[in-house]
C-alpha positions in Angstrom: 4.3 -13.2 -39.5 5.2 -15.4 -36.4 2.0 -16.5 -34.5 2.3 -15.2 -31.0 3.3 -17.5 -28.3 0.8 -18.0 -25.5 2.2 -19.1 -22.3 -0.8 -21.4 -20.1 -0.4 -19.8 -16.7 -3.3 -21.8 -14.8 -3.5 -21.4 -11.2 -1.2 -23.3 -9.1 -3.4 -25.5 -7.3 -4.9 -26.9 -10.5 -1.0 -27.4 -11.5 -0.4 -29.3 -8.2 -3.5 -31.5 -9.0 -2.1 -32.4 -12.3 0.7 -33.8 -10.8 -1.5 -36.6 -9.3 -1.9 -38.2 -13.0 1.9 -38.6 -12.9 2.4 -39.3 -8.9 -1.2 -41.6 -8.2 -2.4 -41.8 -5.1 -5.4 -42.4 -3.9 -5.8 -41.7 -0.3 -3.8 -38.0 -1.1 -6.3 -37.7 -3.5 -9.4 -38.3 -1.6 -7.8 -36.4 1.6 -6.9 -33.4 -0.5 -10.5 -33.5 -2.3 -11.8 -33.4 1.3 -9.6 -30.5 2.5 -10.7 -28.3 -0.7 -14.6 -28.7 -0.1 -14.2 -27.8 3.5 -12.2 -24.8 2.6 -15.0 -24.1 -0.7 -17.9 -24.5 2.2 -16.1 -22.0 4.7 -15.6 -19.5 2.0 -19.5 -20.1 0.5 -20.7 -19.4 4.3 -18.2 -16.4 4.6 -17.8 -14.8 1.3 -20.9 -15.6 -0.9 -23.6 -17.5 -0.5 -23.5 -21.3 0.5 -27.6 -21.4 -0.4 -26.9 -21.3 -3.8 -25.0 -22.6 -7.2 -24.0 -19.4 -7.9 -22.4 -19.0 -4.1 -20.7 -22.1 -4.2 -19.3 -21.9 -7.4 -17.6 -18.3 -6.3 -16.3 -19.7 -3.5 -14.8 -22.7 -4.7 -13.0 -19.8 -7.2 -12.0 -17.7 -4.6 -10.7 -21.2 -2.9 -8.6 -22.2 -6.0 -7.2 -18.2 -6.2 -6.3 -18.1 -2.6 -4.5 -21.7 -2.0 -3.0 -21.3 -5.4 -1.8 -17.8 -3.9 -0.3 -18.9 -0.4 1.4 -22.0 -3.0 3.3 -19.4 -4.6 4.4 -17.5 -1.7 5.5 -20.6 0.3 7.4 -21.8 -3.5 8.1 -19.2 -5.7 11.2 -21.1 -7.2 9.9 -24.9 -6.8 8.2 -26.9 -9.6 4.6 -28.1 -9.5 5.8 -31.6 -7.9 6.6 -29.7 -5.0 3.3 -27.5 -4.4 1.6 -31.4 -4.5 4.1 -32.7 -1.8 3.4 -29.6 0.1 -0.1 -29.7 -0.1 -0.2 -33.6 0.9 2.7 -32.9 3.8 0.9 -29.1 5.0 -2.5 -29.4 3.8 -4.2 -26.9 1.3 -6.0 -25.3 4.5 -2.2 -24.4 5.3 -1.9 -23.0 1.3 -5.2 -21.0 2.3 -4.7 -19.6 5.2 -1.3 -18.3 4.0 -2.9 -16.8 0.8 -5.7 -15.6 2.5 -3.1 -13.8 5.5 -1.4 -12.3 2.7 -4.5 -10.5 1.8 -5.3 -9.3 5.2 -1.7 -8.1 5.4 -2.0 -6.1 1.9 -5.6 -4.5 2.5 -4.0 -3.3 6.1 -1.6 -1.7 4.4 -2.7 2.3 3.5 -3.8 2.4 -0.4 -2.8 5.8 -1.0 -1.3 9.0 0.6 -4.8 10.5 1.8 -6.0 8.6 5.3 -9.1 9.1 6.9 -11.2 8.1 9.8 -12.9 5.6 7.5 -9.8 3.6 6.9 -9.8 2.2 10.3 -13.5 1.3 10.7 -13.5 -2.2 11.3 -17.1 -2.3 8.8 -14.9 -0.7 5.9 -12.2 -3.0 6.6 -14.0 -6.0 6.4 -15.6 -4.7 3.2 -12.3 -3.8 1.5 -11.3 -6.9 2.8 -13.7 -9.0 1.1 -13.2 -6.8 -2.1 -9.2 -7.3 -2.5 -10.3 -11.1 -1.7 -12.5 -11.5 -4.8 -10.0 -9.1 -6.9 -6.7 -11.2 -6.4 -7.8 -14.6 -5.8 -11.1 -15.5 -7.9 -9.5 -18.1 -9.9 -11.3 -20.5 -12.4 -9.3 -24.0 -12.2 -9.1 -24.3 -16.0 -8.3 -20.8 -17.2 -5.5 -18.7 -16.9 -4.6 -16.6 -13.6 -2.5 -13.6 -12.7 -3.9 -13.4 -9.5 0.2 -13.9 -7.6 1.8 -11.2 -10.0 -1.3 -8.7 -8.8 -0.6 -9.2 -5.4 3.3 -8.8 -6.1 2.3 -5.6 -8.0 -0.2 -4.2 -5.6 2.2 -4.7 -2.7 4.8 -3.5 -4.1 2.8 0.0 -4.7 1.5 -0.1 -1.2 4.4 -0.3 0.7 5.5 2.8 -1.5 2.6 4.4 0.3 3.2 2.9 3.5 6.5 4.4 3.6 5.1 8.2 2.8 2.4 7.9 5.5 5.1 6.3 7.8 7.2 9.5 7.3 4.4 11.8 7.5 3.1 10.7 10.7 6.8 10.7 12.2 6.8 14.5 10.8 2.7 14.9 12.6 4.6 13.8 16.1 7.7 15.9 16.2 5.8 19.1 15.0 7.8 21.8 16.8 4.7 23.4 17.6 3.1 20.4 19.1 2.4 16.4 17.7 -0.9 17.1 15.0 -3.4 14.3 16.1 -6.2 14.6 13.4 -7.6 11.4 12.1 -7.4 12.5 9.1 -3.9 12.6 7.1 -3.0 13.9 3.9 0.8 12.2 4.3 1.9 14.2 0.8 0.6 17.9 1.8 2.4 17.3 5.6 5.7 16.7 4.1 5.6 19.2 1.6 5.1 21.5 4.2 8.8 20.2 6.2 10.2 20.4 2.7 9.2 23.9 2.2 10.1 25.5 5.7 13.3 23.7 6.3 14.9 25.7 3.8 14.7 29.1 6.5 17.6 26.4 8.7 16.5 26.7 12.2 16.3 23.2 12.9 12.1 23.2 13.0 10.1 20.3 12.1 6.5 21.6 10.5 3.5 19.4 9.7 1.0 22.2 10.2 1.0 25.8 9.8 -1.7 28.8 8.9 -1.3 31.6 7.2 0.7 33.8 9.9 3.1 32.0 10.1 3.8 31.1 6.8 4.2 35.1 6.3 6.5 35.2 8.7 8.7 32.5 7.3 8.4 34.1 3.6 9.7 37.4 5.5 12.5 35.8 7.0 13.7 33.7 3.7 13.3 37.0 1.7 15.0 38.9 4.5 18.0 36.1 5.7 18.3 34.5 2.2 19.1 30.8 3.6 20.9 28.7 2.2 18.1 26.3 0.7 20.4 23.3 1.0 21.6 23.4 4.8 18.1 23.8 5.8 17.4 20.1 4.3 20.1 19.1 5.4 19.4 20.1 8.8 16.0 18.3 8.0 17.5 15.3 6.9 19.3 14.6 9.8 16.3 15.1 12.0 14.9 12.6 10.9 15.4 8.7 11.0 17.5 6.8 9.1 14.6 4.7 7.7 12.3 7.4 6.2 15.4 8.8 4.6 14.5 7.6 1.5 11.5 8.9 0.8 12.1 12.3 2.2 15.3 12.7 -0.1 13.3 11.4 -3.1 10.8 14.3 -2.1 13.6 17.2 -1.6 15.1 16.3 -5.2 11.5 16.4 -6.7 10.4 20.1 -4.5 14.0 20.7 -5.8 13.4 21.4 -9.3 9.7 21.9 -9.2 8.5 23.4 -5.7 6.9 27.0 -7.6 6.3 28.3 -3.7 9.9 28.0 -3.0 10.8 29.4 -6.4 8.5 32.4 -6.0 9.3 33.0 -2.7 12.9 34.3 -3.9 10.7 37.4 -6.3 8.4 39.5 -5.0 5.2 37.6 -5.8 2.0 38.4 -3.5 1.7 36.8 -0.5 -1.8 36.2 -1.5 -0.8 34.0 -4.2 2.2 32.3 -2.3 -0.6 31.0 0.1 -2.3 29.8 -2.6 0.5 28.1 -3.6 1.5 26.6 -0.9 -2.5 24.9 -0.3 -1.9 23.6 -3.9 0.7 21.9 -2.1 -0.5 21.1 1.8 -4.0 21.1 1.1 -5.9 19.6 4.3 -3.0 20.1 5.9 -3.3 24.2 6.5 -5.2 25.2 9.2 -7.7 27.4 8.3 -7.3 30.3 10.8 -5.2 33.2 10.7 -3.0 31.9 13.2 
């Protein structure tokens, strides 16, 4: 049996540094150990705790994560040699404060399809702020760190997200029955509920509805028997090109699997379509018989 091969993936700054053995030079040297305990200290006085080991230890971490992060980002296809010349040329405050933008950037960005008042309090966001900080970028200079393909990863799912919230709320403002304004957003239960009432074609847009009125529409698609696939259509081109995407990705799924728009056809109970359909909207109902 082959041993297995273990690639040393240490953090880029500590990489850069090395290159200083092969390139000397003294006053980049002292002038870039300057720059990194400024940096260390800001972070200590921000982040943790400058009063103590423990504090300043953490912080120079965080400090090695977060320049070794913006490094990456400014050159993902450039060899150590060239994170050093950047460093001396830009400064690691430059490599930080690009690393550490990044973060603010990603913890602005929603997490997942349920939004709430909270998300905007600027108390919460400093808090998740400082979490995602120590999650991506506390880095010990001599070990191994993945801290650049977690970012990657995490971005990558939260734009996902981004893009269902950014299609729900387009769906909130053009409600036919008038722009929903909540604080609160449940950005999967509003555009299940488009999905499911395009299908009667009459050109509506619905991100909140109560009980009434879904009766009426299951009276009408029992009654007119609409064709499922014009009504999307009709959906589809109400709505802009860049949500387009997502909303087709969501008509294929409710497609195949939507059981209100499957029942709908029989004669189930209209108690139990409505129950249905919360499975599906949930927040999103309004309460009232209305």
């Amino acid at each position: 049996m082959l041993p297995a091969i273990v690639v040393e993936t240490l953090p880029r700054l500590t990489r850069a540094i090395q290159q200083l053995a092969k390139h000397p030079d003294d006053d980049a040297a002292y002038t870039l150990a300057d720059e990194l305990t400024g940096i260390t200290a800001m972070v200590a006085e921000k982040f943790t705790n400058d009063r103590t080991a423990e504090g300043i230890q953490k912080a120079q971490q965080l400090t090695v994560g977060c320049v070794s992060l913006g490094l990456d980002e400014e050159l993902p296809n450039q060899d150590d040699l060239a994170a050093l010349d950047l460093l001396i040329e830009e400064g690691a405050e430059h490599a930080f404060q690009v690393g550490f933008r990044m973060i603010k950037d990603l913890v602005a960005m929603p997490e997942d399809a349920l939004v709430g008042e909270y998300d905007s309090d600027p108390v919460y966001a400093q808090r998740r702020l400082r979490d995602k900080f120590f999650d991506i970028c506390l880095a010990d200079a001599n070990q191994n760190w993945n801290g650049s393909e977690r970012y990657l990863a995490q971005l990558k799912q939260r734009k996902e997200v981004q893009a269902v919230v950014r299609l729900a709320n387009w769906l909130r403002r053009h409600n036919t029955a008038g722009p929903v304004k909540d604080a609160d957003l449940n950005a999967e239960g509003v555009i299940a509920l488009a999905i499911i009432f395009a299908v009667e074609g009459i050109s509506h847009v619905v991100a909140r509805t109560g009980q009434k009125e879904f009766e009426r529409f299951v009276k009408a698609v029992r009654k007119d028997k609409p064709d499922y696939e014009a009504g999307w259509a009709q959906l589809v081109a109400q709505v802009p090109v860049q949500h387009h995407s997502v909303l087709l990705e969501r008509i294929n799924s409710y497609r195949e699997t939507c059981t209100v728009l499957q029942s709908i056809k029989g004669r189930t109970a209209m108690k139990t379509l409505f129950a249905e359909l919360e499975n599906y909207a949930g927040s999103e109902l309004d309460a009232d018989y209305s």
